[in-house]
N, C-alpha and C positions, 0 to 999 in steps of 0.2 A: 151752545148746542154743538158745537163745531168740536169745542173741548171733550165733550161726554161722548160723540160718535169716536172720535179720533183714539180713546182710552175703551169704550169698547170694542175697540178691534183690535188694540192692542192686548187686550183682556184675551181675549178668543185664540190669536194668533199664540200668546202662552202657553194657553189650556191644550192646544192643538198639538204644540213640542212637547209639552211635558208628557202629552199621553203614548210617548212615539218611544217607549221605555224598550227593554232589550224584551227578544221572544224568546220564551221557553216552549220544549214540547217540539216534537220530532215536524209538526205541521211547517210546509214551506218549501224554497227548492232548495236545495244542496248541489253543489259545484257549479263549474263555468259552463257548461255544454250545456243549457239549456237555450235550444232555436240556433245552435251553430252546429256544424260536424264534427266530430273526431276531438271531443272534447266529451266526459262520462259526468250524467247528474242525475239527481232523480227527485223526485216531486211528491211531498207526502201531505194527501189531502182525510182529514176527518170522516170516518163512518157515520151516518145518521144513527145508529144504535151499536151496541157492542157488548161483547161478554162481559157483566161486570165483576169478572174476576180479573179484568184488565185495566187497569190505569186510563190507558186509550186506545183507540182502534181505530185502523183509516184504510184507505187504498195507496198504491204507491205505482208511477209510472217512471221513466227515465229511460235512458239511453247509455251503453257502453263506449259510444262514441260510436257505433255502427250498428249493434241489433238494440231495438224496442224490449225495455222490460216492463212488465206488468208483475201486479203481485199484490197482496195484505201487509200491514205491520202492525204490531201489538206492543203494547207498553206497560211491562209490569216490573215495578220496584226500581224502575228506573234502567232496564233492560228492554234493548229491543232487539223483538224476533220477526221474522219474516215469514206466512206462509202461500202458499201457491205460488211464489216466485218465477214465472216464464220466463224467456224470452223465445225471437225470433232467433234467426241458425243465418243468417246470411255471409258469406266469408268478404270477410276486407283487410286489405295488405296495412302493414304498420298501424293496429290500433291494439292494445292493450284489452283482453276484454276479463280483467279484473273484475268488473264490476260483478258481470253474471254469475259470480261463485258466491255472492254475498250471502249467508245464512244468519246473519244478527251483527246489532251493532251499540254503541253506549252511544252517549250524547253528554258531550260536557261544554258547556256556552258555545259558542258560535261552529264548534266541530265536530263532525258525526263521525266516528272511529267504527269501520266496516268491517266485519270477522266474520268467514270460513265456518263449514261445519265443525269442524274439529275447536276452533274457538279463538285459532290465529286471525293476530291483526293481516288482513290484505290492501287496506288504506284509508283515504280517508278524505271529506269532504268537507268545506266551509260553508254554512251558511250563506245563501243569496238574498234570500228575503225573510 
């Protein structure tokens, strides 16, 4: 009995990694600054419904490393745009606020490559989660 508990847990604890495979899809956080200061990330979580002329469709929150952004992302053909993109205007010495120009970005494995209205890359993000 000891043998059969011992192998199904070993069972489970497999099934448990194997299923922990890489994420696709813009869902998740992106960069180091999430819950620390002065460090820009942003956090793209799932719409309950969406256009489906869209791939996907979610809400998106983050940080420049000093103002709060808010905003939509949309996924189509493997392109992502962003719309109502806010943020807050608060001024802070030495922070980079690259992030708030963001108007679209690709997504190739673990990195989100962030472009400018015009369609220039302005940086770029590693996957957190």
């Amino acid at each position: 009995m000891k043998r059969l508990a011992a192998f199904a847990g070993s069972l489970l604890l497999a099934l448990t990694i194997s299923s922990c495979g890489a994420t696709t899809g813009p869902v998740g956080t992106w960069g180091d600054g999430y819950n620390t200061d002065k460090l820009p990330y942003l956090e793209m979580s799932l719409a309950a419904e969406h256009d489906p002329s869209f791939d996907q469709a979610g809400f998106i929150t983050g940080s420049d490393g000093c103002n709060r952004l808010t905003g939509q992302w949309f996924l189509a053909q493997g392109k992502l745009s962003f719309s109502q993109f806010g943020s807050t205007t608060k001024a802070c010495e030495d922070i980079d606020t690259w992030l708030s120009k963001t108007a679209g970005a690709t997504l190739e494995g673990d990195v989100l490559t962030l472009t400018d209205a015009s369609g220039a890359v302005i940086g770029t993000l590693d996957r957190r989660n």
